[in-house]
C-alpha positions, 0 to 999 in steps of 0.5 A, a space after each residue: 301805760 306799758 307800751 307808753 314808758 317801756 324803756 329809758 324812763 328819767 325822773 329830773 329832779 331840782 331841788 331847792 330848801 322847800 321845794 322839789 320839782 320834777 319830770 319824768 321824761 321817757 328818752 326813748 320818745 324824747 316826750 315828758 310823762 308827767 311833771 310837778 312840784 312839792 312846795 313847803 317841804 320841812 314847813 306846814 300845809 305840804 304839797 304836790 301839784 302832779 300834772 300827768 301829761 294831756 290831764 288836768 293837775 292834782 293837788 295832793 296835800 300831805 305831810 312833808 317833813 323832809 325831802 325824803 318824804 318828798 320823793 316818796 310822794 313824787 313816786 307814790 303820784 307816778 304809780 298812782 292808779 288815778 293820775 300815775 303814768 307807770 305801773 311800778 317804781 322799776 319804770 323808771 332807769 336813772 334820776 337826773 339831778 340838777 346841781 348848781 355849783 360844781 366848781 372846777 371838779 366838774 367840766 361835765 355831767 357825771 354819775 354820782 358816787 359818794 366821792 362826787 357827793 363829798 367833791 360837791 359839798 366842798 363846792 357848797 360854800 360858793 353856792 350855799 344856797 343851793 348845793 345843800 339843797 341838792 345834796 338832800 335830794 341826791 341823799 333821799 333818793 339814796 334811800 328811797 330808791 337805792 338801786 337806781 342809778 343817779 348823775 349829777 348834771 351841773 350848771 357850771 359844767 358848760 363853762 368849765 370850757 371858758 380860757 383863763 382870760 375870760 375866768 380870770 379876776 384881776 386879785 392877787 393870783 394867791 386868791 385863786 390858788 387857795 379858793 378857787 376866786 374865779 368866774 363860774 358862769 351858771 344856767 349852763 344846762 340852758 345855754 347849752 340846750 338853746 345853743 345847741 337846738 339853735 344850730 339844729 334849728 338853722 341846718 348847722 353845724 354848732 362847730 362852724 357857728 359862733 352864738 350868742 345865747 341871751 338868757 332872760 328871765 327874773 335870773 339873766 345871763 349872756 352866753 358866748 358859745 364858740 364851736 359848740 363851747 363857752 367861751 365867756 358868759 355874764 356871771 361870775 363866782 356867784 350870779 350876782 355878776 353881769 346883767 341887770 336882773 330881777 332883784 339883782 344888782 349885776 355889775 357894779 363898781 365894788 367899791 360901792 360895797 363899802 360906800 353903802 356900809 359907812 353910809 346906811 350902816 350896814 354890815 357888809 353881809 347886809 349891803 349883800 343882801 340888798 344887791 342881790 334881793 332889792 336892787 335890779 329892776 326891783 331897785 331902779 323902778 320902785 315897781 316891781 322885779 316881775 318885768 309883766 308889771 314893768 310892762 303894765 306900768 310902761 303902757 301907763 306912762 310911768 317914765 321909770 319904768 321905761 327907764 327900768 327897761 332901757 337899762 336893762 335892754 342897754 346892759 344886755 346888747 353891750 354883752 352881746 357887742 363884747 361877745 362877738 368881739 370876743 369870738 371875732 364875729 356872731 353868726 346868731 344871737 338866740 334869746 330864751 327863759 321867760 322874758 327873753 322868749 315872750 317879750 318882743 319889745 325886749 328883743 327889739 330893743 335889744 337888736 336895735 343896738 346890734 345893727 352894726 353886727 349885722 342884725 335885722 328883725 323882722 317886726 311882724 316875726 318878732 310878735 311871738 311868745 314861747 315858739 321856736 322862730 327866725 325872727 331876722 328880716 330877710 337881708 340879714 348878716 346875723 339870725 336872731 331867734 326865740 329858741 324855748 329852753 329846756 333844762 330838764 330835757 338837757 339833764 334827762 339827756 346827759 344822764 341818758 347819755 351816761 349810763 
């Protein structure tokens, strides 16, 4: 066990109001040591599943009033003489913690110091589900392991690069001035990863190339990354914006907000709510907002669950058609997250309206799930690849990068 976690040992942390995931990855091996979740923190039957590399799961229940607690169970798994992969609680160097939002104080990943604390609650009313719940973890690992260094790593620092053009809404100028109404973009971590491992993976410079990033999973967006940088990307102030997504509405025209009030009496807080937990693919198929039963359903016949996916498929390729515009050509589209990187009829649905650009998939290369792969046909001006994402891998670099 000591030869195996000797040196640069990063626990990853993403914690969410009930729940804490976690990996410990040693840096030194570029290899993940163990990883879990405590799921129900604050409410009844607490838990952790732990999952030591190369061994089997364990359930470890127990009470978990608060994250705090939480930690301590995740520190108590890794030392464990059972299931645990180090000797002690001195193993491990820095803790990463995934943040959401950091608005525009944050362009990059940063040590945490109590004036980043504050900076990132002010950020915490454009993400109010979220950055509490961060803010916690970075607070119980404080007291749990106070010695140990932390960074924060956000994921609206990728797009912190974007121009005033891309970020820019068309409201009176004073709104950006006194809030900061601007686009943000979120899941950085990850278009930052794939985009980079894409260019690794084509022996290229990511400096010389211009990518499209196709983040597709229950949460999706799209990512103009241009020499290595954002440049544009789907979601906006919050990540409601953008693409059709699971539960989500994506782009619409504002107006309907109020249309919908008058006309269901809702409040506007209630019209929120239903763009952003009933609508998306949920909304239009009457099915589901998993795209596996969408799936199911299609093989069926039913004719609106095709229609479910043909919107979304239609939503996602006139993203990337507007992002080569915006970079002035495309040298790879990259698609990642859970669908993007298991659905081959979902990537050639979406190539089959990026011809024009160049791109051609070779059919039999796309029947993959979850690998590293050019599916691009041969003769083709633009690569097309499943590129896995790896957030946690992305926060145990930044953080090993800053101490």
């Amino acid at each position: 066990m000591a030869e195996e976690t000797r040196k640069l040992n990063i626990l990853v942390l993403n914690c969410g109001s009930s729940s804490l995931k976690y990996q410990l990855i040693n840096m030194e091996e570029k290899k993940v040591l163990a990883k879990g979740i405590c799921e129900r923190i604050g409410i009844n039957d607490s838990q952790i599943k732990h999952t030591p590399i190369g061994k089997e799961a364990v359930i470890i229940k127990g009470d978990m009033p608060d994250h705090k607690n939480a930690v301590q169970y995740v520190i108590d798994a890794l030392v464990s003489k059972e299931h645990g992969v180090i000797d002690s609680m001195d193993a491990i160097n820095a803790v990463g913690h995934r943040i959401v939002h950091g608005g525009e104080e944050f362009a990059s990943s940063t040590v945490i110091t109590d004036e980043v604390i504050e900076a990132v609650k002010t950020c915490s009313d454009l993400a109010p589900l979220h950055n509490p719940a961060n803010l916690i973890g970075i607070d119980a690992c404080k007291q749990i392991m106070p010695n140990i260094p932390m960074v924060g790593v956000f994921d609206t620092a990728f797009h912190q690069t974007m121009p005033k053009k891309s970020y820019l809404y068309a409201l009176p100028y004073a709104y950006y001035r006194k809030y900061k109404l601007r686009r943000y973009g979120f899941h950085g971590t990850s278009h930052k990863y794939v985009a980079y491992r894409a260019a690794e993976f084509l022996n290229r410079d990511i400096k010389d190339m211009k990518i499209v990033v196709c983040h597709l999973g229950n949460g999706a967006s799209v990512c103009a990354v241009d020499g290595g940088k954002s440049v544009d990307t789907s979601m906006g102030l919050t990540p409601l914006e953008g693409l059709v997504m699971g539960t989500r509405s994506g782009d619409i025209d504002p107006a309907i907000l109020q249309f919908l009030a008058e006309k269901e009496n809702k409040t506007l807080e209630e019209v929120t709510s239903v763009l952003n937990k009933e609508s998306g693919v949920l909304g239009i198929s009457e099915i589901s907002s998993d795209f596996r039963d969408l799936e199911n359903a299609i093989a069926q016949g039913d004719k609106k669950a095709a229609l479910t996916m043909n919107v979304f498929c239609y939503r996602v390729a006139k993203y990337v058609g507007a992002y080569a515009a915006a970079m002035n050509g495309i040298d790879a589209v990259v698609f990642t997250a859970g669908l993007g990187e298991n659905n081959g009829a979902v990537r050639s649905e979406i190539c089959s309206y990026l011809t024009f650009l160049g791109v051609n998939v070779d059919e039999e290369a796309n029947k993959c799930r979850s690998i590293e792969r050019d599916f691009s046909h041969e003769d083709a001006r633009v690569r097309t690849l499943v590129i896995p994402t790896d957030e946690e891998m992305m926060i145990a670099r930044e953080t090993a990068k800053l101490l």
